[in-house]
mmCIF file of the N, C-alpha and C atoms, coordinates in Angstrom:
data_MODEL
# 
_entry.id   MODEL 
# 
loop_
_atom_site.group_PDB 
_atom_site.id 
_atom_site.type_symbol 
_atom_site.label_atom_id 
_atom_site.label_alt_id 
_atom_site.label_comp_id 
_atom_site.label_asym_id 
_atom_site.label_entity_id 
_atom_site.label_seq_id 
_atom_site.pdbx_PDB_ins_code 
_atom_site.Cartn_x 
_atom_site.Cartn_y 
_atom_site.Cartn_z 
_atom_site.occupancy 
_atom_site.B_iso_or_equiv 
_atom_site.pdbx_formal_charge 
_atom_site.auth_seq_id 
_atom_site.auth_comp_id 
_atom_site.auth_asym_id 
_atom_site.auth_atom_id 
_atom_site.pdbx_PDB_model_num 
ATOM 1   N N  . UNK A 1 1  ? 32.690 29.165 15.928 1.00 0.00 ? 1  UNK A N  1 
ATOM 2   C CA . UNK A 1 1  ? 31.396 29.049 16.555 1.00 0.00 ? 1  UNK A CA 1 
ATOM 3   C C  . UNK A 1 1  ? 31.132 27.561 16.804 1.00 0.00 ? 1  UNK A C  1 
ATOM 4   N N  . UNK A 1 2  ? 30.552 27.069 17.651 1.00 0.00 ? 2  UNK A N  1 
ATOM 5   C CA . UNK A 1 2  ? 30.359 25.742 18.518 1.00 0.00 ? 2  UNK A CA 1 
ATOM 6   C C  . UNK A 1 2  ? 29.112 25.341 17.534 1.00 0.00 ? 2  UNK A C  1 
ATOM 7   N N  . UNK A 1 3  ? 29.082 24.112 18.196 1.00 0.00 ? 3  UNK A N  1 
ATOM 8   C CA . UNK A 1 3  ? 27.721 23.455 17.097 1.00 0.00 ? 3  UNK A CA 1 
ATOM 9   C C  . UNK A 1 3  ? 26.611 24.595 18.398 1.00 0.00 ? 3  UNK A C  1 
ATOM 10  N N  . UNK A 1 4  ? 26.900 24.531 19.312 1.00 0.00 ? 4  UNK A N  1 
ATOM 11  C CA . UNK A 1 4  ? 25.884 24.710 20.874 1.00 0.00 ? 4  UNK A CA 1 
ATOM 12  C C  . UNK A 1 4  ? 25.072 25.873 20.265 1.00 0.00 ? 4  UNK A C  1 
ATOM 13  N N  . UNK A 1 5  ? 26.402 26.910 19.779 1.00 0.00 ? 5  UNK A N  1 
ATOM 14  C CA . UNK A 1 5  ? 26.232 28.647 19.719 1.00 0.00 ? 5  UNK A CA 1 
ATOM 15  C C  . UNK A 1 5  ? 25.213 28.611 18.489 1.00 0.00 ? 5  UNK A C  1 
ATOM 16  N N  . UNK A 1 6  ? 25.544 27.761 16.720 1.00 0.00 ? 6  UNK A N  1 
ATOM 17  C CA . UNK A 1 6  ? 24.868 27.994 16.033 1.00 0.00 ? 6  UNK A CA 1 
ATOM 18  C C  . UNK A 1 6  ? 23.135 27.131 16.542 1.00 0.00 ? 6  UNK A C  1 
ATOM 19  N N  . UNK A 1 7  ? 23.599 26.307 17.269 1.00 0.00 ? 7  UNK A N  1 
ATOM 20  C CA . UNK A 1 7  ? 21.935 25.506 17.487 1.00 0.00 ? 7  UNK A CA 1 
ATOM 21  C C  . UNK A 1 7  ? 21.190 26.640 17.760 1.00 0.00 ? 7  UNK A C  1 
ATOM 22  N N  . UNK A 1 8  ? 21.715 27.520 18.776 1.00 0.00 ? 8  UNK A N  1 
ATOM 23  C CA . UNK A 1 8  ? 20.668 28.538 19.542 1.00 0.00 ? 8  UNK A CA 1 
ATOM 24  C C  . UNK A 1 8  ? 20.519 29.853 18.624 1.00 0.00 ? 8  UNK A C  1 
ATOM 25  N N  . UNK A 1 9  ? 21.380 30.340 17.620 1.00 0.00 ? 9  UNK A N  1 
ATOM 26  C CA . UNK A 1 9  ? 20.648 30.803 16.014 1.00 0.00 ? 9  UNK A CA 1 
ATOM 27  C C  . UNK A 1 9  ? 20.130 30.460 15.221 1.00 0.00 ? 9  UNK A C  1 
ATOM 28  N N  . UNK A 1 10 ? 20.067 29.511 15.278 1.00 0.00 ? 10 UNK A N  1 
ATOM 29  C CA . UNK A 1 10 ? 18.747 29.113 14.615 1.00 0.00 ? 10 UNK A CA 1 
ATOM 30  C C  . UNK A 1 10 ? 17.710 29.129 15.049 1.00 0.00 ? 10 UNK A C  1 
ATOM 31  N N  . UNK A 1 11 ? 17.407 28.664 16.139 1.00 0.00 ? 11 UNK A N  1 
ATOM 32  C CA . UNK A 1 11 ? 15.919 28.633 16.880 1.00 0.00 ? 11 UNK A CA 1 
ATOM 33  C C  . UNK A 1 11 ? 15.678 29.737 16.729 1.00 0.00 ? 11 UNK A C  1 
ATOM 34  N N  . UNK A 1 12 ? 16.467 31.434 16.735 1.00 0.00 ? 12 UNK A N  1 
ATOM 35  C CA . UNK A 1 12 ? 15.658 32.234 16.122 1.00 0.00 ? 12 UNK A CA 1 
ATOM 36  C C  . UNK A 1 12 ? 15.127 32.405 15.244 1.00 0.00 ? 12 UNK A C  1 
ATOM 37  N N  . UNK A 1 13 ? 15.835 31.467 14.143 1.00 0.00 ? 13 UNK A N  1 
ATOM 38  C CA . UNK A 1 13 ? 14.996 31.676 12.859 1.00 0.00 ? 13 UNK A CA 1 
ATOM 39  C C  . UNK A 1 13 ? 13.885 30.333 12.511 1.00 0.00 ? 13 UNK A C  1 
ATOM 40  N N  . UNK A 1 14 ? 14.185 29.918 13.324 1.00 0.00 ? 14 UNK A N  1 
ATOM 41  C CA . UNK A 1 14 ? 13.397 28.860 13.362 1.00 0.00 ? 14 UNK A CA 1 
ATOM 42  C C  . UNK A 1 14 ? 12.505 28.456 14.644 1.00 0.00 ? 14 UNK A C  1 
ATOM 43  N N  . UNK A 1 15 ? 11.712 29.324 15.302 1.00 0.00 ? 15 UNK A N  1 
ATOM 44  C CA . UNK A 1 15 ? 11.202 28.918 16.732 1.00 0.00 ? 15 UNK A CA 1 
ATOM 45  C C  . UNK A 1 15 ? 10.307 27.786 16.878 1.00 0.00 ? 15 UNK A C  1 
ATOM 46  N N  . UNK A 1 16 ? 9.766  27.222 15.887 1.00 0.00 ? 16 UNK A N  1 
ATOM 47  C CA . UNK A 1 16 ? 9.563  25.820 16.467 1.00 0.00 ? 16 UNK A CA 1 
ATOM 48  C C  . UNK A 1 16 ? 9.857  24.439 16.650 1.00 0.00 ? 16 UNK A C  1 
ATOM 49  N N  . UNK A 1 17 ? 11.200 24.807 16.520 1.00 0.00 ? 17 UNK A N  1 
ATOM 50  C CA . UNK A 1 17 ? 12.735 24.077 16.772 1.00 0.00 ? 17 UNK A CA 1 
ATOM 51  C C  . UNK A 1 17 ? 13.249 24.225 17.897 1.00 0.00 ? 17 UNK A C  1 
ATOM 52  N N  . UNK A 1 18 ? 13.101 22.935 18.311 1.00 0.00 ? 18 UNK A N  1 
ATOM 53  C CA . UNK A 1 18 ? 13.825 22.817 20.310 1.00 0.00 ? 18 UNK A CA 1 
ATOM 54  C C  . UNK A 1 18 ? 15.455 22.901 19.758 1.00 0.00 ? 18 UNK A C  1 
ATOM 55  N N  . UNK A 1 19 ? 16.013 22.824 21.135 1.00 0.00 ? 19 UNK A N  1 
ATOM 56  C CA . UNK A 1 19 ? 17.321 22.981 21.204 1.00 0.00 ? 19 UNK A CA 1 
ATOM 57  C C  . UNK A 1 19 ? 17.717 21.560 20.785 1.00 0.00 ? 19 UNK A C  1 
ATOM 58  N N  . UNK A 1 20 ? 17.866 20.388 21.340 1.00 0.00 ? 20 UNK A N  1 
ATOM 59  C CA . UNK A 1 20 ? 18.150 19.161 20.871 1.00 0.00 ? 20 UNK A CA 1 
ATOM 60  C C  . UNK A 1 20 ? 18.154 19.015 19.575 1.00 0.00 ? 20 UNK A C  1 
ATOM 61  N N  . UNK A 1 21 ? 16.695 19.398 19.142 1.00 0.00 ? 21 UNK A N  1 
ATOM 62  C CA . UNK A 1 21 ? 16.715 19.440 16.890 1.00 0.00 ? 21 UNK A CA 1 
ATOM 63  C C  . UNK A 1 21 ? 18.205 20.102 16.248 1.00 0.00 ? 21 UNK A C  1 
ATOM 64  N N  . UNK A 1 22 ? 17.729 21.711 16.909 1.00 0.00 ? 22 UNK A N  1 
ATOM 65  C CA . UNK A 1 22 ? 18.711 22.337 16.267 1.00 0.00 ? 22 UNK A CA 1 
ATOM 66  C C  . UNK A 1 22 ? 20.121 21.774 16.223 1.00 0.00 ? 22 UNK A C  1 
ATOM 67  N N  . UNK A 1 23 ? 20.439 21.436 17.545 1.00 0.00 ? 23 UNK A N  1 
ATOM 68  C CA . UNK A 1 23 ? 21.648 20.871 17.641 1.00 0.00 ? 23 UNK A CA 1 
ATOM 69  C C  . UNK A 1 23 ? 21.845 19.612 16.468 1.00 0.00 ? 23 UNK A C  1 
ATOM 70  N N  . UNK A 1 24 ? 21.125 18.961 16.421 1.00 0.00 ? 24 UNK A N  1 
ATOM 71  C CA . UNK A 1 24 ? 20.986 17.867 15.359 1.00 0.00 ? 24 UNK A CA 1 
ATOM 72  C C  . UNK A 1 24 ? 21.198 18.455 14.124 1.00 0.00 ? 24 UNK A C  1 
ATOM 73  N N  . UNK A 1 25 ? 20.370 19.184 13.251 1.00 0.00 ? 25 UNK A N  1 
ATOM 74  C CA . UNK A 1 25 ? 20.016 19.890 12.251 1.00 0.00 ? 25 UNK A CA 1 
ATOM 75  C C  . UNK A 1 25 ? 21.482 20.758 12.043 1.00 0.00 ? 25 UNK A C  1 
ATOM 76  N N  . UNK A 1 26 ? 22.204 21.294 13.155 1.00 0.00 ? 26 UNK A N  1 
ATOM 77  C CA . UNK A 1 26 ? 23.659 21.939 12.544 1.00 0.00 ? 26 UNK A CA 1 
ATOM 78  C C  . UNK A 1 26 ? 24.583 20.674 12.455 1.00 0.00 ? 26 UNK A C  1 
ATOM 79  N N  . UNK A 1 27 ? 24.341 19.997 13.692 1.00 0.00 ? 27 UNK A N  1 
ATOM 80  C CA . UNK A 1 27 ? 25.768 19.012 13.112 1.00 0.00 ? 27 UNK A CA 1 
ATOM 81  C C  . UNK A 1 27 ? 25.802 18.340 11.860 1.00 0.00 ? 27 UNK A C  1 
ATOM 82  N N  . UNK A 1 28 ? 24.543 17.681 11.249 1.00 0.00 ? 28 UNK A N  1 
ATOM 83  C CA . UNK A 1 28 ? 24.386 16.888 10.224 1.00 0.00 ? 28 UNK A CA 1 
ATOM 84  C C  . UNK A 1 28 ? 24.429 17.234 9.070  1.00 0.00 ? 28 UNK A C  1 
ATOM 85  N N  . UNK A 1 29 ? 24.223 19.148 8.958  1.00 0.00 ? 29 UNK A N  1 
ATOM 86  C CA . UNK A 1 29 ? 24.341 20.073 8.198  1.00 0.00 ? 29 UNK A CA 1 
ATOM 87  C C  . UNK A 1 29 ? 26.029 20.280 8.138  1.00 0.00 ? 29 UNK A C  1 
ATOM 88  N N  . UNK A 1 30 ? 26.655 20.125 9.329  1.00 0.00 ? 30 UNK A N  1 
ATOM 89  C CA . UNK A 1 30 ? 28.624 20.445 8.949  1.00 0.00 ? 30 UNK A CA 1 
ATOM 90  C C  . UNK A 1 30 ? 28.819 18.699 8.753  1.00 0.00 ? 30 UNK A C  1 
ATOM 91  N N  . UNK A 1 31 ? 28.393 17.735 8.428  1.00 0.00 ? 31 UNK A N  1 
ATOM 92  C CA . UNK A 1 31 ? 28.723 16.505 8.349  1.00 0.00 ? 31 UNK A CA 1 
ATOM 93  C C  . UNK A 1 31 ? 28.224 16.375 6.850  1.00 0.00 ? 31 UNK A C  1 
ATOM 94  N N  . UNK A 1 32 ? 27.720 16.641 6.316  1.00 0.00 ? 32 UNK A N  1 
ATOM 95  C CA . UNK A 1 32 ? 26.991 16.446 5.229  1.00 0.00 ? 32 UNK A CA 1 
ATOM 96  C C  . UNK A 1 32 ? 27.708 17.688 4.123  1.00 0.00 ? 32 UNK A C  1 
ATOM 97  N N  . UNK A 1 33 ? 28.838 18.720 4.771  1.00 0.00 ? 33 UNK A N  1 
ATOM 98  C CA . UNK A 1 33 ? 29.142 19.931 4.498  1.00 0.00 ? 33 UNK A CA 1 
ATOM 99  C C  . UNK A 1 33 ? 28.666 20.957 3.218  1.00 0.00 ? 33 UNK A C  1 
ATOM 100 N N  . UNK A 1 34 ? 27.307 20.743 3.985  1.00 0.00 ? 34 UNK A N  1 
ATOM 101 C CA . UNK A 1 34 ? 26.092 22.191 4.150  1.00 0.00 ? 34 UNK A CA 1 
ATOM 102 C C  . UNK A 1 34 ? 27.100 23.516 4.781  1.00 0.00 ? 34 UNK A C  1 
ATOM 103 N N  . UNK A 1 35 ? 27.692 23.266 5.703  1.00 0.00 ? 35 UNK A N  1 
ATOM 104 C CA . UNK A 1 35 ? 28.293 24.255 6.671  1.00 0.00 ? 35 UNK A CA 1 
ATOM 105 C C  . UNK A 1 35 ? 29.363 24.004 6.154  1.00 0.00 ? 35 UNK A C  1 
ATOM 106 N N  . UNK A 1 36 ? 30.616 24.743 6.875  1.00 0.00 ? 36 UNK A N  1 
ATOM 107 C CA . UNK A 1 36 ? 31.976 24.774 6.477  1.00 0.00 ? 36 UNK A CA 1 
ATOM 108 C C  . UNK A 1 36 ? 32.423 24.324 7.899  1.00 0.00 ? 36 UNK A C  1 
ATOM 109 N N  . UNK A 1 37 ? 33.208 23.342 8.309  1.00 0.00 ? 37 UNK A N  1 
ATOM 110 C CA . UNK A 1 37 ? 33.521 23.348 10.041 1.00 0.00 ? 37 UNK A CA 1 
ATOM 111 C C  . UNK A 1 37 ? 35.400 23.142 9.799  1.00 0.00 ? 37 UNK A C  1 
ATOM 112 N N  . UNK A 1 38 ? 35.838 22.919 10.933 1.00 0.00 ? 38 UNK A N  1 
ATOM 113 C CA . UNK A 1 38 ? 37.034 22.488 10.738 1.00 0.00 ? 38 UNK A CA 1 
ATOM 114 C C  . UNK A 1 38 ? 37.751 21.077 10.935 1.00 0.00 ? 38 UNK A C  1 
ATOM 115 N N  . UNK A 1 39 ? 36.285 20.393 10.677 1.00 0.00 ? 39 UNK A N  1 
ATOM 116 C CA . UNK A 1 39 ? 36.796 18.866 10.247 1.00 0.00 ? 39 UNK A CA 1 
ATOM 117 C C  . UNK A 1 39 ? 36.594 18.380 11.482 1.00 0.00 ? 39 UNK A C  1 
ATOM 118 N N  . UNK A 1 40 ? 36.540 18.398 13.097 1.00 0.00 ? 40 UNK A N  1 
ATOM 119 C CA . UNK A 1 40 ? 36.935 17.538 14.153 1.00 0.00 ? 40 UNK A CA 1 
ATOM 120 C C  . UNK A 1 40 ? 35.037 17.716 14.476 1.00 0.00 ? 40 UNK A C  1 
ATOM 121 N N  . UNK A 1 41 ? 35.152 16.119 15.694 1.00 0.00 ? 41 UNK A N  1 
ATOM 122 C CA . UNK A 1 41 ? 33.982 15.636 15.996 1.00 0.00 ? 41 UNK A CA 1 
ATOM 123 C C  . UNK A 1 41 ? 33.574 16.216 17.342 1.00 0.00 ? 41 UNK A C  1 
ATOM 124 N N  . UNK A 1 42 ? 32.369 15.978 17.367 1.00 0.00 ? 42 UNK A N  1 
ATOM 125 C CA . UNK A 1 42 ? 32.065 16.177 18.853 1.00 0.00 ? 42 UNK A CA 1 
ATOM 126 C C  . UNK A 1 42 ? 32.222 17.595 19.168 1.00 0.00 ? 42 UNK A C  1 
ATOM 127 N N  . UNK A 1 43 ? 33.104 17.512 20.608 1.00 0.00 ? 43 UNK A N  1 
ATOM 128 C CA . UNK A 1 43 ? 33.097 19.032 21.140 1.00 0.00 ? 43 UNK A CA 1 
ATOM 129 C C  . UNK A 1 43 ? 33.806 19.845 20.572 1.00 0.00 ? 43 UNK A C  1 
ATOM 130 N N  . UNK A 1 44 ? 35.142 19.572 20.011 1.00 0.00 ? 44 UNK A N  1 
ATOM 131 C CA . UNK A 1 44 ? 36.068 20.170 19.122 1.00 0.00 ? 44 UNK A CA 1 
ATOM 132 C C  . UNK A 1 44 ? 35.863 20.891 17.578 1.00 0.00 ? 44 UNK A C  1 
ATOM 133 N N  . UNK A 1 45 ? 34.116 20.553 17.520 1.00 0.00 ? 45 UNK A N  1 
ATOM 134 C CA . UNK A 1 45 ? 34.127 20.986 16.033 1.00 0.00 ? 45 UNK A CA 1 
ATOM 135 C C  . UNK A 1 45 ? 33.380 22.255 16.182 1.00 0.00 ? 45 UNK A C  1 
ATOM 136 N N  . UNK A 1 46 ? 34.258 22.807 15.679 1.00 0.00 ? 46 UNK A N  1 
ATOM 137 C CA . UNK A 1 46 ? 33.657 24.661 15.067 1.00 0.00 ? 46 UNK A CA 1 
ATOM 138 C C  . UNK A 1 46 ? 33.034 24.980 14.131 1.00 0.00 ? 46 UNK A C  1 
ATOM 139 N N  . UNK A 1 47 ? 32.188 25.865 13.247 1.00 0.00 ? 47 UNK A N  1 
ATOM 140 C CA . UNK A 1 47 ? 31.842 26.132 12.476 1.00 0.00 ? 47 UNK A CA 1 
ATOM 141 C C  . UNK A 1 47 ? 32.198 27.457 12.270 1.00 0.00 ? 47 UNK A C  1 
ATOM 142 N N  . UNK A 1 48 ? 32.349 27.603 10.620 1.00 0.00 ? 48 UNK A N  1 
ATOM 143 C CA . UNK A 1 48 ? 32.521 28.845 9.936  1.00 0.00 ? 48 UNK A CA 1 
ATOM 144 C C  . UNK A 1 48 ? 31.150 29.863 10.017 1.00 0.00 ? 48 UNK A C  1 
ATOM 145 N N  . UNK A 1 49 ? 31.440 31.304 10.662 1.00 0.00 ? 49 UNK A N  1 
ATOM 146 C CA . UNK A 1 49 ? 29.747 31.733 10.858 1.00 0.00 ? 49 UNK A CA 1 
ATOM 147 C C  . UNK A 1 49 ? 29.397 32.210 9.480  1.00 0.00 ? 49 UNK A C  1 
ATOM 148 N N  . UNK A 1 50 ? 30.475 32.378 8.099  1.00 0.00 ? 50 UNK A N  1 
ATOM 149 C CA . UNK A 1 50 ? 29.547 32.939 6.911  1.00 0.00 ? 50 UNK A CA 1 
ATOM 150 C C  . UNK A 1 50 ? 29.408 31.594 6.420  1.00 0.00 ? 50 UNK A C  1 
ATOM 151 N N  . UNK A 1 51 ? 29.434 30.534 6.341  1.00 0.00 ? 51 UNK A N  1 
ATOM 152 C CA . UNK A 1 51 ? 28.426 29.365 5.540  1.00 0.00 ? 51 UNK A CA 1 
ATOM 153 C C  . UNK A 1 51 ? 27.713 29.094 6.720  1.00 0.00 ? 51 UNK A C  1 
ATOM 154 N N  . UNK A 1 52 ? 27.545 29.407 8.081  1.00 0.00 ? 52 UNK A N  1 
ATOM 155 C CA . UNK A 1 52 ? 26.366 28.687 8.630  1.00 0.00 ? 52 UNK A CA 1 
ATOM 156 C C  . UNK A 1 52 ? 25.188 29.852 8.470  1.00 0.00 ? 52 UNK A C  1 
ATOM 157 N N  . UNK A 1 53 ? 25.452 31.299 8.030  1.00 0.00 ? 53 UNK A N  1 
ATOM 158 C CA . UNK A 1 53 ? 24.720 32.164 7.889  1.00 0.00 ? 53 UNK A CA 1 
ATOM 159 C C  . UNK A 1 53 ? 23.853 31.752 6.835  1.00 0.00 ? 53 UNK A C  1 
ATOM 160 N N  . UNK A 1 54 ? 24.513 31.270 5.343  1.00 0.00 ? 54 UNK A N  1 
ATOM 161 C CA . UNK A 1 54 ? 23.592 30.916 4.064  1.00 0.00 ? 54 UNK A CA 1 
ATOM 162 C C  . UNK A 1 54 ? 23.259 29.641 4.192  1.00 0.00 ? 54 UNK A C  1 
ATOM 163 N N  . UNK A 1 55 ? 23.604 28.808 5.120  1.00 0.00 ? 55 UNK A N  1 
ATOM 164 C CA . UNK A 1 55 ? 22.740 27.615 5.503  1.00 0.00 ? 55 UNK A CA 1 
ATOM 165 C C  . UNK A 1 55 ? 21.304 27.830 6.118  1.00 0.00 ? 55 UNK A C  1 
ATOM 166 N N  . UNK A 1 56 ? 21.589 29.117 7.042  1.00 0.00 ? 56 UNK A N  1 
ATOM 167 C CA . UNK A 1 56 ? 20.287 29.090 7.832  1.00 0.00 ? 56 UNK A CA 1 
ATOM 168 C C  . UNK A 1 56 ? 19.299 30.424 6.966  1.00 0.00 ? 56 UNK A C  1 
ATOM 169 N N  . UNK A 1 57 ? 20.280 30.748 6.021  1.00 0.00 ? 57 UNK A N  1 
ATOM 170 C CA . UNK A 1 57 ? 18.957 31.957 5.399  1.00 0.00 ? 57 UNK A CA 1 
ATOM 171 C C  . UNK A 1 57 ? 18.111 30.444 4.395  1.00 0.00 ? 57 UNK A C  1 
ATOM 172 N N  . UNK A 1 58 ? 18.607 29.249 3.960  1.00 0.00 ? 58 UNK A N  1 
ATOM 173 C CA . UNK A 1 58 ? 18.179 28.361 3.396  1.00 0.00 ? 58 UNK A CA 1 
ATOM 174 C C  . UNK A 1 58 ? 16.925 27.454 4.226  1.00 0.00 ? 58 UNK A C  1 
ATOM 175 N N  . UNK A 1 59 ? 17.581 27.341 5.368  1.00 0.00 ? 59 UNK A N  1 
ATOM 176 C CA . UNK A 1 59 ? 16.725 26.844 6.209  1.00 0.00 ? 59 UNK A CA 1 
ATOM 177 C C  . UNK A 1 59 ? 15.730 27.618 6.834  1.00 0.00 ? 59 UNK A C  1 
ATOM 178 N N  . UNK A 1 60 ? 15.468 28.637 6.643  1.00 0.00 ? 60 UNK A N  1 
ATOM 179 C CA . UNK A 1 60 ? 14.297 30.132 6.897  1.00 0.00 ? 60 UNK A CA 1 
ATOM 180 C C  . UNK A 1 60 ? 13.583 29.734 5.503  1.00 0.00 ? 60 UNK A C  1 
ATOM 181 N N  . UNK A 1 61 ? 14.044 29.560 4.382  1.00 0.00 ? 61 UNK A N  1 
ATOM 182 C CA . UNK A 1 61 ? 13.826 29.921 3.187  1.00 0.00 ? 61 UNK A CA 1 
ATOM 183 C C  . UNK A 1 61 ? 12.599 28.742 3.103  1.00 0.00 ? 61 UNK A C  1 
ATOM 184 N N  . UNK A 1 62 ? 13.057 27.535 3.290  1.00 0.00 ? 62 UNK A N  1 
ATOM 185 C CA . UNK A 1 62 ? 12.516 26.110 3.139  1.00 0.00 ? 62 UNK A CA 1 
ATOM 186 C C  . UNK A 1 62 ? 11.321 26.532 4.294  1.00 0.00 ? 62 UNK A C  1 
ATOM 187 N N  . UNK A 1 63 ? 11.834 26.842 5.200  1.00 0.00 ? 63 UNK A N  1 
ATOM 188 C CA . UNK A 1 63 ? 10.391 27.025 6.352  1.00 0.00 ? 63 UNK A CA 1 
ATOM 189 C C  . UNK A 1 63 ? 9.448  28.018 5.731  1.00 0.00 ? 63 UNK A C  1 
ATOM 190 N N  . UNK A 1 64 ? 9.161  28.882 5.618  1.00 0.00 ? 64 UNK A N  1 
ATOM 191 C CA . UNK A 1 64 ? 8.202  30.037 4.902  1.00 0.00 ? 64 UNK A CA 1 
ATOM 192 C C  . UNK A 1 64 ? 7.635  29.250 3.889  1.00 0.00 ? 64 UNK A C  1 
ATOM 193 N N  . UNK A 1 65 ? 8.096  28.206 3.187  1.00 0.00 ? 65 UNK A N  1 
ATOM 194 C CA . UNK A 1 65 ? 7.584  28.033 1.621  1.00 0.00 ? 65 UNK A CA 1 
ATOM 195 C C  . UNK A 1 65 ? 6.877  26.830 2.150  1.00 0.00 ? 65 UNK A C  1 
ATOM 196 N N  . UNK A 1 66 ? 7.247  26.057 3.401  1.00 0.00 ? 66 UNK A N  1 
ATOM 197 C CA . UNK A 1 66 ? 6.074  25.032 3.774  1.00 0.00 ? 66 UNK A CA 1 
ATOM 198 C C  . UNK A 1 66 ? 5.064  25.716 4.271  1.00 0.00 ? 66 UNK A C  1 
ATOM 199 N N  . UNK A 1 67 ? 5.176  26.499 5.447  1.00 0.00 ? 67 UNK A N  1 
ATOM 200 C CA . UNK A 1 67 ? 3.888  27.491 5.845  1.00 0.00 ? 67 UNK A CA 1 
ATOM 201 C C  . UNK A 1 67 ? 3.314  27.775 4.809  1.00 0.00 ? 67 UNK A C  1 
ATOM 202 N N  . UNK A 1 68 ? 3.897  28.248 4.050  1.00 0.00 ? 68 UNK A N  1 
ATOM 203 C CA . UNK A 1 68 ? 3.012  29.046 2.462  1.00 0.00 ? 68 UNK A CA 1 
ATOM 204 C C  . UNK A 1 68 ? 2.023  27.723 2.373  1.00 0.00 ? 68 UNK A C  1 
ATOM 205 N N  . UNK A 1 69 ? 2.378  26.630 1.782  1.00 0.00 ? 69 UNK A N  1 
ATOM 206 C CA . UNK A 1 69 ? 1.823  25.439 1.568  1.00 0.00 ? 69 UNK A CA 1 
ATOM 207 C C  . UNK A 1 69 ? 0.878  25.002 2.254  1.00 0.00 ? 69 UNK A C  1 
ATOM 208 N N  . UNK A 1 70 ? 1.096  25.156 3.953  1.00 0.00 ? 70 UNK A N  1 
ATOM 209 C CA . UNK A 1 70 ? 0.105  24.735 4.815  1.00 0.00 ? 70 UNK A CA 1 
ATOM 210 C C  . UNK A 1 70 ? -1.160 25.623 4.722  1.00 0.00 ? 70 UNK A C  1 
ATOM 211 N N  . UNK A 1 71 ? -0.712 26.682 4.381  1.00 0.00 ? 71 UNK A N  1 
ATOM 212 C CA . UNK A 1 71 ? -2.011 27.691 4.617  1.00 0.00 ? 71 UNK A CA 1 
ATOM 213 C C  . UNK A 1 71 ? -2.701 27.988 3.055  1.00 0.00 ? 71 UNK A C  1 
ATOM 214 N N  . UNK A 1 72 ? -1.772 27.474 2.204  1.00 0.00 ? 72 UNK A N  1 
ATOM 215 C CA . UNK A 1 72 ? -2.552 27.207 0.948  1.00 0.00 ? 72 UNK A CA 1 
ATOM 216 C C  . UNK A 1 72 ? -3.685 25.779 0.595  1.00 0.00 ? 72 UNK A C  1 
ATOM 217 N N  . UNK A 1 73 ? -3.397 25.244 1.770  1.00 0.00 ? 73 UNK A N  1 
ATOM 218 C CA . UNK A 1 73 ? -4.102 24.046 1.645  1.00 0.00 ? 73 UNK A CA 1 
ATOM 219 C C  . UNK A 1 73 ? -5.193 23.536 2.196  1.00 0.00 ? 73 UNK A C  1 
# 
């Protein structure tokens, strides 16, 4: 899976996340290896879809618990 393909799954789970973020938010996530990729930069780098799956149930997870917060406040 492309950084492109996971940017645009996330924004489902995340819709108030533009495309540019997301794109940001996966690469820095397989650079930081949050994700699992296969090591190469740029256009060449793939990602594994079962660690970008428990990356983004994490990143759903973290979003809900700030909303919680905002609306507790």
């Amino acid at each position: 899976m492309s950084v492109r393909d996971a940017a645009v799954v996330l924004m489902r789970d995340l819709p108030h996340v533009g495309f540019a973020q997301a794109k940001v938010m996966v690469s820095r996530a397989a650079t930081r290896g949050c994700v699992q990729s296969n090591g190469a930069a740029y256009q060449k780098r793939r990602l594994y879809p079962m660690s970008l799956a428990a990356w983004r149930l994490e990143m759903r997870d973290r979003d809900l618990d700030a909303e919680e917060r905002e609306e507790a406040a």
